[in-house]
C-alpha positions in Angstrom: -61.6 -12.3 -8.2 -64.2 -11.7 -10.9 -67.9 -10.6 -9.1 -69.9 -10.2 -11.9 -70.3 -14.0 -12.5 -71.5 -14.3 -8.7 -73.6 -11.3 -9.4 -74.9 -12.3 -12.3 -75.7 -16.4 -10.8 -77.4 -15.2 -7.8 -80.1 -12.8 -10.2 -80.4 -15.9 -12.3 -81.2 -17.7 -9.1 -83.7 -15.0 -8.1 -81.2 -14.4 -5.3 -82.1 -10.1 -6.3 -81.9 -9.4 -2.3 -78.4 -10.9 -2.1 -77.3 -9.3 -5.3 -77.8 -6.2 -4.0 -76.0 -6.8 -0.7 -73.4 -8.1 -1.9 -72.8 -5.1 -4.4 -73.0 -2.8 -1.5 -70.8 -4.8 0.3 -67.8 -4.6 -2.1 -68.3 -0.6 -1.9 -67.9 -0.6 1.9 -64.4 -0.7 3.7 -66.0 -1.9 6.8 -68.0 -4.8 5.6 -65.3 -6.1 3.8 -63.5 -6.7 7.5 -66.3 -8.7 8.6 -65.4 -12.6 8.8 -66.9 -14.7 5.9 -69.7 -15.9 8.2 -70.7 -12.3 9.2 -70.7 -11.4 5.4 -73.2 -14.4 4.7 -75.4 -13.7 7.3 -75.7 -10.2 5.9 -76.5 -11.9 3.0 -79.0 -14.3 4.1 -80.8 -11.8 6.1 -81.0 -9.4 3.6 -82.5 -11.7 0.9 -85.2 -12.5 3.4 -85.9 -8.9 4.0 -86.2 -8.5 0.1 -88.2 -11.3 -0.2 -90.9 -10.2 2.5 -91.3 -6.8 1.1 -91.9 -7.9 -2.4 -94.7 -10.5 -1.2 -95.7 -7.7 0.9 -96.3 -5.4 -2.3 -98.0 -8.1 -4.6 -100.7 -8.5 -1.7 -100.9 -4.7 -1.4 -101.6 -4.6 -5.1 -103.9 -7.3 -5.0 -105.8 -5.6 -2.2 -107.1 -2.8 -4.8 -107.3 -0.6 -1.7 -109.2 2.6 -2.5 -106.7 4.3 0.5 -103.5 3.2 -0.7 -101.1 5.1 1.8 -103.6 4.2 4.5 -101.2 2.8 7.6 -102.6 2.8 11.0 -99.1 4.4 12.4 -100.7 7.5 10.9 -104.5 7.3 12.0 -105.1 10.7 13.6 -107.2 10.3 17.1 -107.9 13.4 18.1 -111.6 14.8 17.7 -112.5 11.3 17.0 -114.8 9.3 19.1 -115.1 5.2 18.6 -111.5 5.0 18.1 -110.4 3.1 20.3 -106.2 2.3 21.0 -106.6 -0.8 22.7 -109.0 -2.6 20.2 -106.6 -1.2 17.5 -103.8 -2.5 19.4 -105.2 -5.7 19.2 -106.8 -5.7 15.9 -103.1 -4.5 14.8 -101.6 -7.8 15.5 -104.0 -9.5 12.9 -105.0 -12.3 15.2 -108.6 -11.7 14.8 -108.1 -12.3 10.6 -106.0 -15.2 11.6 -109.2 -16.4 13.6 -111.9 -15.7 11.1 -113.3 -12.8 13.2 -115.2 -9.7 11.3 -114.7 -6.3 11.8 -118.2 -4.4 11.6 -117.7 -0.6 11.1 -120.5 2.6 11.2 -119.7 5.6 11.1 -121.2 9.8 9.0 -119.8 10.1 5.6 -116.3 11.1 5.7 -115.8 10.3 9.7 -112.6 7.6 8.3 -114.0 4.2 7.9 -112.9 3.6 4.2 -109.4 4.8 5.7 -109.7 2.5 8.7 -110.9 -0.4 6.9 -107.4 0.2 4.0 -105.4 0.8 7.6 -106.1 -2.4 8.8 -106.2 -4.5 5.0 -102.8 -2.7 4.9 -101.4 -4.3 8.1 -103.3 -7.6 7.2 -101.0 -8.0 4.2 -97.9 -6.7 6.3 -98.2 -10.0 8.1 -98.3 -12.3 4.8 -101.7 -12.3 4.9 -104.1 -11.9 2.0 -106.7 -9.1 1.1 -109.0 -7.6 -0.9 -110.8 -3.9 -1.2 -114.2 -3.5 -3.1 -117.3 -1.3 -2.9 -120.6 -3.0 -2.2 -122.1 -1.8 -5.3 -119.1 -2.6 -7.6 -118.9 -6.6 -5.6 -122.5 -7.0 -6.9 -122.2 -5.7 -10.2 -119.1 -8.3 -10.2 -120.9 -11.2 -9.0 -124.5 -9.8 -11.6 -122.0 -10.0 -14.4 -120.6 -12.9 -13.5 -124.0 -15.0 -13.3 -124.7 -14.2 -17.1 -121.4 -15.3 -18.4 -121.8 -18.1 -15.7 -118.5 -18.0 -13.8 -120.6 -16.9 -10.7 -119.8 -20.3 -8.8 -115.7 -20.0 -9.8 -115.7 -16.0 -8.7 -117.2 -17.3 -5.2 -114.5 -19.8 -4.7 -112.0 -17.5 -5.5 -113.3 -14.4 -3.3 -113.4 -17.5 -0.3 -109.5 -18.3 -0.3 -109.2 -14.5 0.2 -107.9 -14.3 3.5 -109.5 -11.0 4.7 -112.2 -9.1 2.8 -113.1 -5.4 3.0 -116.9 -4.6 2.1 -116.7 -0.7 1.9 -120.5 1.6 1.0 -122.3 -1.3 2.3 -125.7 -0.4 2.6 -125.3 2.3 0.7 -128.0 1.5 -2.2 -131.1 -0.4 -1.8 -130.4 -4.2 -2.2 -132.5 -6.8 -4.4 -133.4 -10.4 -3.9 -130.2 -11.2 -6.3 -127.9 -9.4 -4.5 -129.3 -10.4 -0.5 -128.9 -14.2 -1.6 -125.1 -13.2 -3.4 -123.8 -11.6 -0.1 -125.5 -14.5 2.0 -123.3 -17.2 -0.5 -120.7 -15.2 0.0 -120.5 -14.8 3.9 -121.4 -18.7 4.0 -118.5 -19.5 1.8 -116.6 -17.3 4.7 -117.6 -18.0 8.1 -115.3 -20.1 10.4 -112.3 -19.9 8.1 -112.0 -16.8 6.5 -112.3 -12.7 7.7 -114.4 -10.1 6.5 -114.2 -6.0 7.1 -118.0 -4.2 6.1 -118.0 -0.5 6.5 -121.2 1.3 6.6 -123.1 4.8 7.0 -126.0 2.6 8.1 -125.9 1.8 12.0 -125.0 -2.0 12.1 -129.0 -2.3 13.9 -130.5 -1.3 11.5 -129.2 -3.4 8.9 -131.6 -6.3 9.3 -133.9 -4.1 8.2 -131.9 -2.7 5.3 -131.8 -6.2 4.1 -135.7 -6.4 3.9 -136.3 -9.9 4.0 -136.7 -11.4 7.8 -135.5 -15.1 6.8 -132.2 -14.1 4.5 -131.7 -10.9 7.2 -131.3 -13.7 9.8 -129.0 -15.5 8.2 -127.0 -12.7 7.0 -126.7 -11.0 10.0 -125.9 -14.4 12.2 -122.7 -15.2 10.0 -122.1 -11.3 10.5 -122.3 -10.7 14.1 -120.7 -14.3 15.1 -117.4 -13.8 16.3 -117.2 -9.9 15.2 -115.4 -6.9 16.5 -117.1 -3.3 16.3 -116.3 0.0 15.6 -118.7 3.1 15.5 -116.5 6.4 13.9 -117.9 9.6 15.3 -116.7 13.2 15.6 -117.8 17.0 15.2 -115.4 17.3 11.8 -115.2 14.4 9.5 -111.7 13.2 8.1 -111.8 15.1 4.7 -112.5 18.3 6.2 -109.9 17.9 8.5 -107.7 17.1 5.6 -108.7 19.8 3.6 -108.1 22.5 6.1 -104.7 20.5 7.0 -104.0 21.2 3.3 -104.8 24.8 3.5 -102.4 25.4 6.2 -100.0 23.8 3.8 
């Protein structure tokens, strides 16, 4: 029997997971004992396998996460107050993106929010789901460039079908009337149907008065704090440093 045309059909066919079982297949003794049906099943499951892992990687490359090898299998508790394993737990199983929830985090510079916030983007796309990574200051520049060339309005409707959006620095550089009414669009466009991560230095009370205008601040902060989880990061030694010294050891 020639396997290279069966080979070569089921890569046409975009059967790749298949291919590749089947090739391993015909190198192992023991496989090749199996009944027919066992052999398919193999194949089958396989395929599926290959199939969810490469959707898996396109939405992790979509994501742009800044923490790529983020995982939150790996998230380090010790000397770390405000993690908590039982919200994790829960926020683990992605029910609260699959709900339109938000996830508020606070936390010092370098105490492990930007690595939290990739963690749980990361696990987000694990389950199918969609996400996307971006810097407070770099979305408005986005959204400031994208009212001059006037696709401000298509960029919105885009940034809505995204199933689960991570706002990292927010708060991080004083805010204009442009960019309080963009993030208020934005978080409209969002609420009841879609989830949002914003990470912060700035304790979550006093962003109402970050946002320096009472009217928009009540708005913003309403679609914010309506159906949201919280997290405040805090410890003596902040991630990096614990990091580098982990590295030192090295």
């Amino acid at each position: 029997m020639l396997i290279q045309p069966t080979l070569d059909a089921l890569n046409r066919l975009k059967l790749t997971g298949m291919a590749l079982a089947l090739s391993e297949q015909l190198t192992n003794p023991a496989a090749q004992q199996l009944a027919f049906e066992e052999r398919i099943a193999l194949l089958l499951e396989r395929e599926v396998i290959h199939r969810e892992n490469s959707r898996m990687g396109r939405l992790w490359k979509a994501c742009q996460p800044k923490e790529r090898q983020a995982v939150l299998e790996d998230i380090d508790y010790r000397g770390r107050g405000g993690l908590d394993r039982a919200q994790l737990a829960s926020l683990a199983s992605c029910e609260w993106i699959r709900q339109s929830q938000n996830l508020l985090i606070h936390g010092a510079c370098g105490a492990g929010k930007t690595y939290l916030a990739c963690a749980l983007a990361h696990q987000a796309c694990r389950a199918g789901l969609s996400a996307w990574y971006v810097r407070a200051p770099r979305l408005f520049e986005e959204l400031s460039l994208c009212h001059a060339d006037g696709t401000f309005r298509k960029r919105l409707a885009a940034i809505a079908k995204i199933q689960l959006l991570v706002i990292d620095d927010f708060a991080i550089s004083p805010i204009g009337p442009r960019e309080r009414n963009d993030l208020l669009e934005l978080l409209d466009d969002r609420v009841g149907s879609r989830a949002s991560i914003l990470a912060s230095q700035l304790p979550i009370e006093h962003w109402h008065e970050y946002l320096n205008d009472p009217t928009l601040a009540d708005a913003i902060m309403d679609r914010l704090i309506h159906c949201s989880h919280k997290i405040h990061l805090h410890g003596k030694e902040s991630m990096r440093e614990r990091a580098s010294k982990k590295a030192g050891k090295g």
